[in-house]
N, CA, C and O atoms as a Tripos MOL2 file, in Angstrom:
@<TRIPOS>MOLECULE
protein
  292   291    73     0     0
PROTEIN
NO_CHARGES

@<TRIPOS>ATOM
      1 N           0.8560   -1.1690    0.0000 N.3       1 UNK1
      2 CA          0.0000    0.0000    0.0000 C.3       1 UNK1
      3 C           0.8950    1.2220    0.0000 C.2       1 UNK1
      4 O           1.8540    1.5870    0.6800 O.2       1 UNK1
      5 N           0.1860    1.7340   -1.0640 N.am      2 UNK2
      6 CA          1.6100    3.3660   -0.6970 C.3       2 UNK2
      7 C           0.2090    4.5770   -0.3840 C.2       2 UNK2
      8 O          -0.8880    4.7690   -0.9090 O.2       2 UNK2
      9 N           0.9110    5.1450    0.6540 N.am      3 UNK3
     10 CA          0.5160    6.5570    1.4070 C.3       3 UNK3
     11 C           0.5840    7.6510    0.3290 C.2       3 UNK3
     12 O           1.4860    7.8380   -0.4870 O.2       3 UNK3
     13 N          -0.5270    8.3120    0.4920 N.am      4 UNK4
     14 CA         -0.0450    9.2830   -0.4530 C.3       4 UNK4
     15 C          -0.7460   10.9790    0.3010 C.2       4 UNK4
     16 O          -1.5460   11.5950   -0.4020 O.2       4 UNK4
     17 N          -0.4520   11.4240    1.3540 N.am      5 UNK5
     18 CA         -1.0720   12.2840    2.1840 C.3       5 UNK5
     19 C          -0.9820   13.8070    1.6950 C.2       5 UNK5
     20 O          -0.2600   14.6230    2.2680 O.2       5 UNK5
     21 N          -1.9600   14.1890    0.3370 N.am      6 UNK6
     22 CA         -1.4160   15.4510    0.0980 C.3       6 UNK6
     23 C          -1.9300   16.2950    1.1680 C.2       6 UNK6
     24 O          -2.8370   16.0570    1.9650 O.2       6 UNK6
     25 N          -1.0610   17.5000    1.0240 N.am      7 UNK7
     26 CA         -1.2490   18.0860    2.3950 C.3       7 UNK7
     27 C          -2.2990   19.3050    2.4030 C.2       7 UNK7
     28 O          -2.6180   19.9120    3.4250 O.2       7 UNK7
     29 N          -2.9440   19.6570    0.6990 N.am      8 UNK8
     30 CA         -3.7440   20.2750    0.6670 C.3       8 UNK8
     31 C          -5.1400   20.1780    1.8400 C.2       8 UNK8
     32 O          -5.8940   19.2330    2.0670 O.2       8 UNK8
     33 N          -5.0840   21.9200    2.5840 N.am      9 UNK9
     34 CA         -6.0800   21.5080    3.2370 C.3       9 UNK9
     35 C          -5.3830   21.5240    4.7300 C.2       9 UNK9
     36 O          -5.3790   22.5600    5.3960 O.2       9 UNK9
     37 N          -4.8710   20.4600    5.1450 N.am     10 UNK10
     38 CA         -4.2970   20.0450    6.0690 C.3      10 UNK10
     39 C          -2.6150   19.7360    6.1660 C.2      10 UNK10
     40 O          -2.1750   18.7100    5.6480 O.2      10 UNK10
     41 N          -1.7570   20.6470    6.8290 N.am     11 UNK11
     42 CA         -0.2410   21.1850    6.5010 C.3      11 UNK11
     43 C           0.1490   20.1960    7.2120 C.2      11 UNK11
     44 O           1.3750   20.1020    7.1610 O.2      11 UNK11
     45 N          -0.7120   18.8030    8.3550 N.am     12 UNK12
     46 CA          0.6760   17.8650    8.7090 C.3      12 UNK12
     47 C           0.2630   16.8640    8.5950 C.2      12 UNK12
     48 O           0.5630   16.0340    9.4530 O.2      12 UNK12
     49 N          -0.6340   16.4710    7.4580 N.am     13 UNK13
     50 CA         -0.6990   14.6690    7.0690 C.3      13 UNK13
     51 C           0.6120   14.2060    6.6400 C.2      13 UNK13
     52 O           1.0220   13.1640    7.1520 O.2      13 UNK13
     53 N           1.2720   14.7530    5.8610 N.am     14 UNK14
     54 CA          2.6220   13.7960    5.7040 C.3      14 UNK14
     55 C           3.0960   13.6940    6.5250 C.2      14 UNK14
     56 O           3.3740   12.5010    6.6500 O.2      14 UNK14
     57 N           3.6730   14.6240    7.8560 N.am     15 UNK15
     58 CA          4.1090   14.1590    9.2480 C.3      15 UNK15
     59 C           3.6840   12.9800    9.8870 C.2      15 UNK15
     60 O           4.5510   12.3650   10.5090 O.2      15 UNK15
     61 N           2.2310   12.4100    9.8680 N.am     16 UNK16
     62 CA          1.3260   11.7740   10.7640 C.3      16 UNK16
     63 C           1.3900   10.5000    9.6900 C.2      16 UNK16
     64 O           1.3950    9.3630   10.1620 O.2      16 UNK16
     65 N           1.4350   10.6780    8.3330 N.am     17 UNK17
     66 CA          1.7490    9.3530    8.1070 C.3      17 UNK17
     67 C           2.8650    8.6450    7.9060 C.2      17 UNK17
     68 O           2.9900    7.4500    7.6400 O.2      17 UNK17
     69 N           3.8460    9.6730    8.0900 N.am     18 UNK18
     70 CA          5.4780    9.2580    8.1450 C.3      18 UNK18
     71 C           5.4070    8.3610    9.2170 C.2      18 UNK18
     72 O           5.8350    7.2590    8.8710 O.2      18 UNK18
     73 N           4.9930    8.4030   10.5150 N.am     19 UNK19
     74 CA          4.5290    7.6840   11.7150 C.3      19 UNK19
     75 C           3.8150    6.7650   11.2540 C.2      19 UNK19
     76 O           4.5990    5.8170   11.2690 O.2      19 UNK19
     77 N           3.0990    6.4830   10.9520 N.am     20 UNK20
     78 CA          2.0270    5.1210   10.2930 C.3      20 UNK20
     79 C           3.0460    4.7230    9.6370 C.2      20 UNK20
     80 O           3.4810    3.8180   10.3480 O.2      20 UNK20
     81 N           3.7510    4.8110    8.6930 N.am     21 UNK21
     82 CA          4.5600    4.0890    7.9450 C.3      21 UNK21
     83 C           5.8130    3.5630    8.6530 C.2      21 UNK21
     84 O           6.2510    2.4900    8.2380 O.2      21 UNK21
     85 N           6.6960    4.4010   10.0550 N.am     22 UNK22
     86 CA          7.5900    4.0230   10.6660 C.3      22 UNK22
     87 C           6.6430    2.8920   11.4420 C.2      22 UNK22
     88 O           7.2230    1.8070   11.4070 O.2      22 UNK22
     89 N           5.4560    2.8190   12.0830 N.am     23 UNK23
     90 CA          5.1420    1.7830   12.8110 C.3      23 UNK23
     91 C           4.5010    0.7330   11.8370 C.2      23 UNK23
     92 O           4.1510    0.0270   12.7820 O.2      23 UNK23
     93 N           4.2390    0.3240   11.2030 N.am     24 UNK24
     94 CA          4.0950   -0.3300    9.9160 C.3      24 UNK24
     95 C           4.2550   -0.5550    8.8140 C.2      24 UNK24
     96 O           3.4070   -0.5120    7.9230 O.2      24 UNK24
     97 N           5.9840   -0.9750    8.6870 N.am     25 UNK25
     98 CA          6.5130   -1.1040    7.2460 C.3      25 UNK25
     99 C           6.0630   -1.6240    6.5070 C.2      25 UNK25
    100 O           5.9590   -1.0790    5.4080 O.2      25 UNK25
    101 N           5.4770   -3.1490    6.7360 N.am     26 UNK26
    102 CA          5.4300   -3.6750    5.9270 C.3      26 UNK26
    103 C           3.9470   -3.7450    4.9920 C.2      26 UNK26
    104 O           3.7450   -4.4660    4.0150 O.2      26 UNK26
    105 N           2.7970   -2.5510    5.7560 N.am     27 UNK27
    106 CA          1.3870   -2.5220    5.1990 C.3      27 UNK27
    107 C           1.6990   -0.9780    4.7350 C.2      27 UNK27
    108 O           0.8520   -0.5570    3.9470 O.2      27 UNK27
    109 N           2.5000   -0.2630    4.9880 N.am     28 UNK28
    110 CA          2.7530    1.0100    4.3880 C.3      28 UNK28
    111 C           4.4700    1.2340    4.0530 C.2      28 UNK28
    112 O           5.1290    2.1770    4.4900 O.2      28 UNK28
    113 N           4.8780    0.3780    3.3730 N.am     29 UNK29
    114 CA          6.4660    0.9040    3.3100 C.3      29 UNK29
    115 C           6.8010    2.3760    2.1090 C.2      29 UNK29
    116 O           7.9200    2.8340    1.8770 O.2      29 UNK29
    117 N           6.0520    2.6560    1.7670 N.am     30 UNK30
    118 CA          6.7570    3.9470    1.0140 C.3      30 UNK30
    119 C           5.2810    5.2720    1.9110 C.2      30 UNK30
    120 O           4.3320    5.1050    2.6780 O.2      30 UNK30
    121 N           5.9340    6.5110    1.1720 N.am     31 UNK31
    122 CA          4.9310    7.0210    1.5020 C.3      31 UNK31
    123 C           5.1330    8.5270    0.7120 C.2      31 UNK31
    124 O           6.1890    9.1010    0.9750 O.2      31 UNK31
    125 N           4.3060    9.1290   -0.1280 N.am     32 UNK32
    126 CA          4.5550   10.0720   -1.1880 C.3      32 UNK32
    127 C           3.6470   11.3720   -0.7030 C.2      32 UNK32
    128 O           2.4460   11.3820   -0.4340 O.2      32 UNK32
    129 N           4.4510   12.2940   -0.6800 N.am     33 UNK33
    130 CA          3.1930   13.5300    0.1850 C.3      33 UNK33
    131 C           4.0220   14.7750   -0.1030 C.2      33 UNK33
    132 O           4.9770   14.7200   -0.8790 O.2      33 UNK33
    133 N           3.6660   15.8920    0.5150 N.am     34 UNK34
    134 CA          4.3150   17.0890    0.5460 C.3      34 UNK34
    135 C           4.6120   17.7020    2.0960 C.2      34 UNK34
    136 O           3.9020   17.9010    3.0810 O.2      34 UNK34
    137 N           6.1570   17.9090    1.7540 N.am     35 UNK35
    138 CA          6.4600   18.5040    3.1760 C.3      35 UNK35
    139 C           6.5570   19.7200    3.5010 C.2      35 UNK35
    140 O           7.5100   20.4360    3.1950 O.2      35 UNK35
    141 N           5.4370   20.1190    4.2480 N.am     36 UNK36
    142 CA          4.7890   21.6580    4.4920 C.3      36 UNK36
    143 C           4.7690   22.1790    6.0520 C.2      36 UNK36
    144 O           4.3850   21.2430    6.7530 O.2      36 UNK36
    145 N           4.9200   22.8090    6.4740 N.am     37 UNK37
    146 CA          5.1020   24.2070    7.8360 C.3      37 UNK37
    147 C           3.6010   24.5930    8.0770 C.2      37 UNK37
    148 O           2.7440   24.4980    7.1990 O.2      37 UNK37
    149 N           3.4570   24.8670    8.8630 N.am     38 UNK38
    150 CA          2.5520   25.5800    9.4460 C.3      38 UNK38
    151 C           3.1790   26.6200   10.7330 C.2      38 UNK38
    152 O           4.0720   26.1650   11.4470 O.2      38 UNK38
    153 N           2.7260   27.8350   10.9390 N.am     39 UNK39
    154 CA          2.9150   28.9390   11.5490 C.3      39 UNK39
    155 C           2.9910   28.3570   12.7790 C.2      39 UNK39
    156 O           1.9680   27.6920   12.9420 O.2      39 UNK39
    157 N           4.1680   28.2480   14.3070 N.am     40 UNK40
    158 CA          3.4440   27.9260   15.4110 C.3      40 UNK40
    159 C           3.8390   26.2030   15.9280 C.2      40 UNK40
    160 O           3.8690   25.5930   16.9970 O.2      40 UNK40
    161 N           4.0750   25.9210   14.6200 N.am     41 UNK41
    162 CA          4.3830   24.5270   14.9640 C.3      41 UNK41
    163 C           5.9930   24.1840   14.1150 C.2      41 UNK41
    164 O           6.5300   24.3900   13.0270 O.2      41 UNK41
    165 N           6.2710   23.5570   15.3920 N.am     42 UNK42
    166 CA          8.4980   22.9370   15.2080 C.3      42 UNK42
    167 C           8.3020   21.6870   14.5740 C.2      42 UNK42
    168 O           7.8990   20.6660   15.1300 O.2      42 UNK42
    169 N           8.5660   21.8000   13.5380 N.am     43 UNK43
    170 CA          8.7770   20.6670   12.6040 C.3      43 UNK43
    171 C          10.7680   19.9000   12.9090 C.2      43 UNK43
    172 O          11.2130   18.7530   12.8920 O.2      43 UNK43
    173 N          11.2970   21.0250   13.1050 N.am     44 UNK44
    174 CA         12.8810   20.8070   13.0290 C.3      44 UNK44
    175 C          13.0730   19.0260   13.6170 C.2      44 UNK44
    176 O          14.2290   18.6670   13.3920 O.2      44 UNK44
    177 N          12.4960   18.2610   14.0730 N.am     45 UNK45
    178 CA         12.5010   17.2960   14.3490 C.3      45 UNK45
    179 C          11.9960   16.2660   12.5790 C.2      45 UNK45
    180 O          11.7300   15.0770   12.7590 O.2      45 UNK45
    181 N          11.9530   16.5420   11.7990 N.am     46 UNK46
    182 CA         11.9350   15.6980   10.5640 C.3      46 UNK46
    183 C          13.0510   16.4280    9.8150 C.2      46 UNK46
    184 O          13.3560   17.6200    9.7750 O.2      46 UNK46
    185 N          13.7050   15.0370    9.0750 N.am     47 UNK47
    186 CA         14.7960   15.5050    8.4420 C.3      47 UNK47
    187 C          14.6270   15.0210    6.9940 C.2      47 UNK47
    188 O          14.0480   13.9350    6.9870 O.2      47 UNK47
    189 N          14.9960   15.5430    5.5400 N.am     48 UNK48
    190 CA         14.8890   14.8610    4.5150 C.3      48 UNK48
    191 C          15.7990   15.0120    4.3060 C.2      48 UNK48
    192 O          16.3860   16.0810    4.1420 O.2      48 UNK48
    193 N          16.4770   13.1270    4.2080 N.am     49 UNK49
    194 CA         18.0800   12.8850    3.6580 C.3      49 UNK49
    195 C          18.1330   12.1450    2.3960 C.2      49 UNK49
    196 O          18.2620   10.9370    2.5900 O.2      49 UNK49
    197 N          18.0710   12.5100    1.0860 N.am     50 UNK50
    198 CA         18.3570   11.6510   -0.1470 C.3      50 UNK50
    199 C          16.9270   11.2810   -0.3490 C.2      50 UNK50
    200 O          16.9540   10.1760   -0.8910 O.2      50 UNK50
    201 N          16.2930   11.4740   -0.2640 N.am     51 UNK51
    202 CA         14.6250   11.3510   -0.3110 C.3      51 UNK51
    203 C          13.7750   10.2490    0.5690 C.2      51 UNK51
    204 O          12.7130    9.7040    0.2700 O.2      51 UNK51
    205 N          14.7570   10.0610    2.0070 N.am     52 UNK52
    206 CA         14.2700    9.4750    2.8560 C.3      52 UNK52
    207 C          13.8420   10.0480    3.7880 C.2      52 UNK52
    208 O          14.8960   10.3880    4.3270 O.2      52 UNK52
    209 N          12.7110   10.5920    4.6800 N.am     53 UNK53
    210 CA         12.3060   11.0960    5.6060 C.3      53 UNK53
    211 C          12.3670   10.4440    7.1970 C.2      53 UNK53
    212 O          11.8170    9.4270    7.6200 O.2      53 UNK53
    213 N          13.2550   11.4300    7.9130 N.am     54 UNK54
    214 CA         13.3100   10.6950    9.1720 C.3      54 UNK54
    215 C          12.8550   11.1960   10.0890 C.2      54 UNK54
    216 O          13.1880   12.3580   10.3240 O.2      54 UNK54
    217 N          11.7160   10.3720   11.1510 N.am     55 UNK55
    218 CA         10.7360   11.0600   11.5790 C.3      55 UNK55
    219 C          11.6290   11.0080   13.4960 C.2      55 UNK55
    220 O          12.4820   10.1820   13.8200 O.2      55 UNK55
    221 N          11.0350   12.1990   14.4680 N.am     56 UNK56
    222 CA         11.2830   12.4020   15.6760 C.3      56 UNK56
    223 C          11.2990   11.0330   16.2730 C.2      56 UNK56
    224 O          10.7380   10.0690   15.7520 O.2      56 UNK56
    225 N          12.1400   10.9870   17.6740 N.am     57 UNK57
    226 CA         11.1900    9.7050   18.3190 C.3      57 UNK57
    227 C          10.7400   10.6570   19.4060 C.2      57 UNK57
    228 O          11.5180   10.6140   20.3590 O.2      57 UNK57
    229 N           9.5380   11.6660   19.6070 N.am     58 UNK58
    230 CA          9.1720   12.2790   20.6590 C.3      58 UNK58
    231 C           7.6680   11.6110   20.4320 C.2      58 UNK58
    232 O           7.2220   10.7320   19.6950 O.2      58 UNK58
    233 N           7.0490   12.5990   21.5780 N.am     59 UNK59
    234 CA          5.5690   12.0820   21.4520 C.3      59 UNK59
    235 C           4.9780   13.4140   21.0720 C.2      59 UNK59
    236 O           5.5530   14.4860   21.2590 O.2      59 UNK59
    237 N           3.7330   13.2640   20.4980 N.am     60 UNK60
    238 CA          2.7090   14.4490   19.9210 C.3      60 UNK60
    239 C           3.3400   14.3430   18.6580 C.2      60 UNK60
    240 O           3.5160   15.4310   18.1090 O.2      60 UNK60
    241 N           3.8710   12.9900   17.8170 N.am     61 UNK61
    242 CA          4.3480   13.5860   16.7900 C.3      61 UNK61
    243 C           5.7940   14.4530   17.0510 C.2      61 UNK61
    244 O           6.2950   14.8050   15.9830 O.2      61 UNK61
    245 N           6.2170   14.6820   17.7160 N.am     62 UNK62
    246 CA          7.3310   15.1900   17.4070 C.3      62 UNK62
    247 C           7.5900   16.5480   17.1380 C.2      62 UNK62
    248 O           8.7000   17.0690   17.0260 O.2      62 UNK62
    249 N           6.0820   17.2810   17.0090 N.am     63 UNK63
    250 CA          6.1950   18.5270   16.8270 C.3      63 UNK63
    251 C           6.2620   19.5560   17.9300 C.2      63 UNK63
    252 O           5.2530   19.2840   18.5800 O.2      63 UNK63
    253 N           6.9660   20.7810   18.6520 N.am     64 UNK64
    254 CA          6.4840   21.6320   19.3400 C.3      64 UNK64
    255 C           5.5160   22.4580   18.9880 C.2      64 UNK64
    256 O           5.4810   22.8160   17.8100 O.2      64 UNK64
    257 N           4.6960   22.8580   19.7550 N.am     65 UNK65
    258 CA          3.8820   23.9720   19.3700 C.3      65 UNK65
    259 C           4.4430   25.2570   19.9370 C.2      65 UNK65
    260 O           4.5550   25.3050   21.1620 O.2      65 UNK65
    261 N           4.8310   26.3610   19.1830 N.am     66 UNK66
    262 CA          5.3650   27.3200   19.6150 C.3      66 UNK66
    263 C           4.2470   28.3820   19.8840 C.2      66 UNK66
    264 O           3.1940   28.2500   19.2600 O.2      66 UNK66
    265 N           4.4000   29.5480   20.8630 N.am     67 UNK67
    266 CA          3.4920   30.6390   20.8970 C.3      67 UNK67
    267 C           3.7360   31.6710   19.9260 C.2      67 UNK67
    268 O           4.8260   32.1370   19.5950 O.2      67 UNK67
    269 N           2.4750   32.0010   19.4700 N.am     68 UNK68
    270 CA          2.4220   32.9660   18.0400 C.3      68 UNK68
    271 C           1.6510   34.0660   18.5260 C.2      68 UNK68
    272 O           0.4560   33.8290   18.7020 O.2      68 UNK68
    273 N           2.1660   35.4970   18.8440 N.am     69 UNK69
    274 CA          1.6620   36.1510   19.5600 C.3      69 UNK69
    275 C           0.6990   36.8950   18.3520 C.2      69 UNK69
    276 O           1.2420   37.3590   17.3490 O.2      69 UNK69
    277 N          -0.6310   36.9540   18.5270 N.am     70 UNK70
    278 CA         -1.2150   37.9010   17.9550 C.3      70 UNK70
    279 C          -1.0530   38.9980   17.3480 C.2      70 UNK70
    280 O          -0.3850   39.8930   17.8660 O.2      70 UNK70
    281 N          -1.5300   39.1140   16.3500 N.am     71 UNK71
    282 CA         -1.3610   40.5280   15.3830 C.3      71 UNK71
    283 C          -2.5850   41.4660   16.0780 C.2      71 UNK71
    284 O          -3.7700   41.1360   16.1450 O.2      71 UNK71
    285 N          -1.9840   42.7230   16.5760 N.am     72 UNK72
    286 CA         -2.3210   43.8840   17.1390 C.3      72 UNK72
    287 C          -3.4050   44.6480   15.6670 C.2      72 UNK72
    288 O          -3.1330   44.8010   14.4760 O.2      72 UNK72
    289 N          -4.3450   44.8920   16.2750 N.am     73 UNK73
    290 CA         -5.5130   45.5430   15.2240 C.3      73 UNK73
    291 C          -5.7640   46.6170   16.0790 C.2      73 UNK73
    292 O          -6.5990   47.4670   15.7730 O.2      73 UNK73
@<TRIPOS>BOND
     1     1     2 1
     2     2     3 1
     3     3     4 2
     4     3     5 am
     5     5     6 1
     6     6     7 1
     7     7     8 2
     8     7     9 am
     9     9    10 1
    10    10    11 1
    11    11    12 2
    12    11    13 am
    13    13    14 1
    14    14    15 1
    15    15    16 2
    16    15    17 am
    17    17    18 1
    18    18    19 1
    19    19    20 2
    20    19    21 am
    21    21    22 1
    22    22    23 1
    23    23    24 2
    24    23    25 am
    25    25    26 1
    26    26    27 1
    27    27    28 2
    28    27    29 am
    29    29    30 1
    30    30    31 1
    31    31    32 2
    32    31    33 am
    33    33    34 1
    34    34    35 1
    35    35    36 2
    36    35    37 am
    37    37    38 1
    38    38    39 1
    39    39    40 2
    40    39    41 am
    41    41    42 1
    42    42    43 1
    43    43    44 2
    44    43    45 am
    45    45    46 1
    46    46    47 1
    47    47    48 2
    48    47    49 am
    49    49    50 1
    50    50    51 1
    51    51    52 2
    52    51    53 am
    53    53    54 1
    54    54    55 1
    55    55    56 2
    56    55    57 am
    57    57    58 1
    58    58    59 1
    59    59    60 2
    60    59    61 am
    61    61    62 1
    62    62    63 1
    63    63    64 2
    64    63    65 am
    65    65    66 1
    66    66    67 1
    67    67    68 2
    68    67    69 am
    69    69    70 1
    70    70    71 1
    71    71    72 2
    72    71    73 am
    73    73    74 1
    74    74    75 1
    75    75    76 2
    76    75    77 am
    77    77    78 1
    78    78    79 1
    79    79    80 2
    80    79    81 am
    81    81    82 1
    82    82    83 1
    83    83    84 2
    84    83    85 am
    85    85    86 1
    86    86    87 1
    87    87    88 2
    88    87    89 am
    89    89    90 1
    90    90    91 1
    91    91    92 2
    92    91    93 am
    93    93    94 1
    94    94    95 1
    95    95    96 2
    96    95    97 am
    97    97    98 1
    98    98    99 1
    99    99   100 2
   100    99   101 am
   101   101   102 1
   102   102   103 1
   103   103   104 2
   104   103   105 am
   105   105   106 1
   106   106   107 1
   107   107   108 2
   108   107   109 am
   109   109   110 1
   110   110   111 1
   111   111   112 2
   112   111   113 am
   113   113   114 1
   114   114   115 1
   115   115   116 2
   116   115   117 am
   117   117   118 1
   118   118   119 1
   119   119   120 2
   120   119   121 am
   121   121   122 1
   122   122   123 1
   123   123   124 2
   124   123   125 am
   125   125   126 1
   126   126   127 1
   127   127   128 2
   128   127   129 am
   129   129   130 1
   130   130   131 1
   131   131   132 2
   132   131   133 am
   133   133   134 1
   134   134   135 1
   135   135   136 2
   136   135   137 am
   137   137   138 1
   138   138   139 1
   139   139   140 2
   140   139   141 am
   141   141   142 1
   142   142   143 1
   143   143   144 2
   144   143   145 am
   145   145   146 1
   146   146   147 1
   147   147   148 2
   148   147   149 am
   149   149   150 1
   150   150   151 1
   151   151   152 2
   152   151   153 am
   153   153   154 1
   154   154   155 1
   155   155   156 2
   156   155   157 am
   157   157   158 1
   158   158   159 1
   159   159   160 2
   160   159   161 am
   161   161   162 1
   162   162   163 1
   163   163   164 2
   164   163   165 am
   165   165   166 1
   166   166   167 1
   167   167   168 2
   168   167   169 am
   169   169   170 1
   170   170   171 1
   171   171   172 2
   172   171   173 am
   173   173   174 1
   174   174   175 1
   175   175   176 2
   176   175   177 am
   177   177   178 1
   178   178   179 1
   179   179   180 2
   180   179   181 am
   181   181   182 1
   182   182   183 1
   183   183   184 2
   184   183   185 am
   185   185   186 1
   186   186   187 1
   187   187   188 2
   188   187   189 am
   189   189   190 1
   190   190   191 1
   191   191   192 2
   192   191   193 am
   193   193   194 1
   194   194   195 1
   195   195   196 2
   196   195   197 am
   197   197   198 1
   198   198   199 1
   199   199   200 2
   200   199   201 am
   201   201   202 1
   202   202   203 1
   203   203   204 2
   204   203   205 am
   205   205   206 1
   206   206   207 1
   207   207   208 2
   208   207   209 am
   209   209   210 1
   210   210   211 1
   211   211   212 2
   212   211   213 am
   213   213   214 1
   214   214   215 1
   215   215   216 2
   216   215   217 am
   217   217   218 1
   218   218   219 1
   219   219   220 2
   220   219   221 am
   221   221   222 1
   222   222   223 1
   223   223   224 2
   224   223   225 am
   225   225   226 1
   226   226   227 1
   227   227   228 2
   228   227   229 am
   229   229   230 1
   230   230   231 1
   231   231   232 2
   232   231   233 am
   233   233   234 1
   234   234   235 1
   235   235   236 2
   236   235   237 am
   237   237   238 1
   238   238   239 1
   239   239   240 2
   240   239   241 am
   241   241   242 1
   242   242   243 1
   243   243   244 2
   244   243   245 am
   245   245   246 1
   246   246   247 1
   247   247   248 2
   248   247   249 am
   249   249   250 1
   250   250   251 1
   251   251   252 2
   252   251   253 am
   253   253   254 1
   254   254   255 1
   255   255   256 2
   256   255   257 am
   257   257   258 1
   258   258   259 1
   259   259   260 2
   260   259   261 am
   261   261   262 1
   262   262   263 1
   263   263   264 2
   264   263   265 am
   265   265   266 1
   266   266   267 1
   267   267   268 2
   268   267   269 am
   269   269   270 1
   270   270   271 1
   271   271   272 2
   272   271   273 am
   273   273   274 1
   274   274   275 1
   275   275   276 2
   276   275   277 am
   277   277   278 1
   278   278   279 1
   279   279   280 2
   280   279   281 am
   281   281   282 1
   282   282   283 1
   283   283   284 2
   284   283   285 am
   285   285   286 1
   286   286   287 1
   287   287   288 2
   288   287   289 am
   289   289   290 1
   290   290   291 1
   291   291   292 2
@<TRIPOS>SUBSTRUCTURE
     1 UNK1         2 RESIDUE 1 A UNK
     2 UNK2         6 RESIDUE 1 A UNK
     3 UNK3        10 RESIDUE 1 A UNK
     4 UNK4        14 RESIDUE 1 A UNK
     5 UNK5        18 RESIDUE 1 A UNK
     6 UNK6        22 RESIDUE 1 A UNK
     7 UNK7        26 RESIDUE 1 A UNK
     8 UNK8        30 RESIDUE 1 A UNK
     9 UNK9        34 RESIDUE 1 A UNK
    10 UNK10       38 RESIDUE 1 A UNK
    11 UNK11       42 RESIDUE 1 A UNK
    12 UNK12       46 RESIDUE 1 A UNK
    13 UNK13       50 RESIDUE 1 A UNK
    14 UNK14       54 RESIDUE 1 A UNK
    15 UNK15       58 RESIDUE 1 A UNK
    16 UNK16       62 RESIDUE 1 A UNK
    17 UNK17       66 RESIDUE 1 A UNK
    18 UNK18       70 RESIDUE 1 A UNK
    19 UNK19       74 RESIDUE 1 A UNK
    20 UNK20       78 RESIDUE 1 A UNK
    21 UNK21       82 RESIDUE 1 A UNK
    22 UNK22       86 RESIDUE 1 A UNK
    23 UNK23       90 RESIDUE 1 A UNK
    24 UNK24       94 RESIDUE 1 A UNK
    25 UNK25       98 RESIDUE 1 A UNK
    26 UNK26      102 RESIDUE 1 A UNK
    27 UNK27      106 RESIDUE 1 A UNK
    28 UNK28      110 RESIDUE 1 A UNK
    29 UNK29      114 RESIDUE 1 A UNK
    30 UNK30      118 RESIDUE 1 A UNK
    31 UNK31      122 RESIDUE 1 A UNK
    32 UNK32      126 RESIDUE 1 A UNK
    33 UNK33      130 RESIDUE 1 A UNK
    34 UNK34      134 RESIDUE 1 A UNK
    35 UNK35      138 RESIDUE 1 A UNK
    36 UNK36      142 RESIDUE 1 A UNK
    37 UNK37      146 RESIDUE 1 A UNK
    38 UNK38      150 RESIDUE 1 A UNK
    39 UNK39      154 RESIDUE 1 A UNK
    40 UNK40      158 RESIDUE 1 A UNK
    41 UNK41      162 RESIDUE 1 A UNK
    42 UNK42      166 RESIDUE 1 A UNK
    43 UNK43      170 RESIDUE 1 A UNK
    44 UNK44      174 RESIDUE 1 A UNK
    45 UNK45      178 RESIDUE 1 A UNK
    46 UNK46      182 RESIDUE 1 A UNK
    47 UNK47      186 RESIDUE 1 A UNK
    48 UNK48      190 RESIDUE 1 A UNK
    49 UNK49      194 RESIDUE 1 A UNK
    50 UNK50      198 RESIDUE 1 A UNK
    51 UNK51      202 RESIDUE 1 A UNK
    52 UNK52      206 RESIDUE 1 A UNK
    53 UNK53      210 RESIDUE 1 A UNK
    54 UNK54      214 RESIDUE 1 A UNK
    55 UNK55      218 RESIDUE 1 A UNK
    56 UNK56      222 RESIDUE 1 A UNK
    57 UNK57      226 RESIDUE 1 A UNK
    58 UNK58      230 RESIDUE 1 A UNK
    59 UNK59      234 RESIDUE 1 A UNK
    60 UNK60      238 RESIDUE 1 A UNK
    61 UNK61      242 RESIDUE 1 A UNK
    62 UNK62      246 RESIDUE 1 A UNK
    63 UNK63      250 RESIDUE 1 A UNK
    64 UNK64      254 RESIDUE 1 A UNK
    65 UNK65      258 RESIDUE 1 A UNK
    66 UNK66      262 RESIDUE 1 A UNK
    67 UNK67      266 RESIDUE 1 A UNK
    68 UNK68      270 RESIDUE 1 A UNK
    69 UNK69      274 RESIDUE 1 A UNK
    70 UNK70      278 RESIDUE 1 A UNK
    71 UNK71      282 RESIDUE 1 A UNK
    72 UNK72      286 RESIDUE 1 A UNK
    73 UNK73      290 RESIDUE 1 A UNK
């Protein structure tokens, strides 16, 4: 089965199935998506080496959520 998590819409399905695919190689061993940011959130824990993606070993995914202070109106 190959993953294919475009990220339209939603900026961290390829994160979340990089995880599905590290805990289940052998029912998801590839996985084809786009690797996208969102404002607020630490990605620096995924790395792309040679077109292999290597995912955190933290929990929540691996991501921090950083504070994004409001835009003053």
């Amino acid at each position: 089965v190959k993953c294919s998590p475009h990220a339209w819409g939603y900026k961290l399905k390829t994160h979340i199935i990089a995880h599905l695919a590290a805990a289940f190689p052998t029912i998801c061993p590839t996985i084809e998506g786009v690797i996208d940011t969102a404002e607020g959130v630490d990605y620096s824990g995924y790395v792309m080496n040679n077109g292999i993606l290597s995912i955190p070993q933290r929990s929540g995914f691996g991501m921090d959520v950083e504070f994004v202070r409001p835009y003053n109106i």
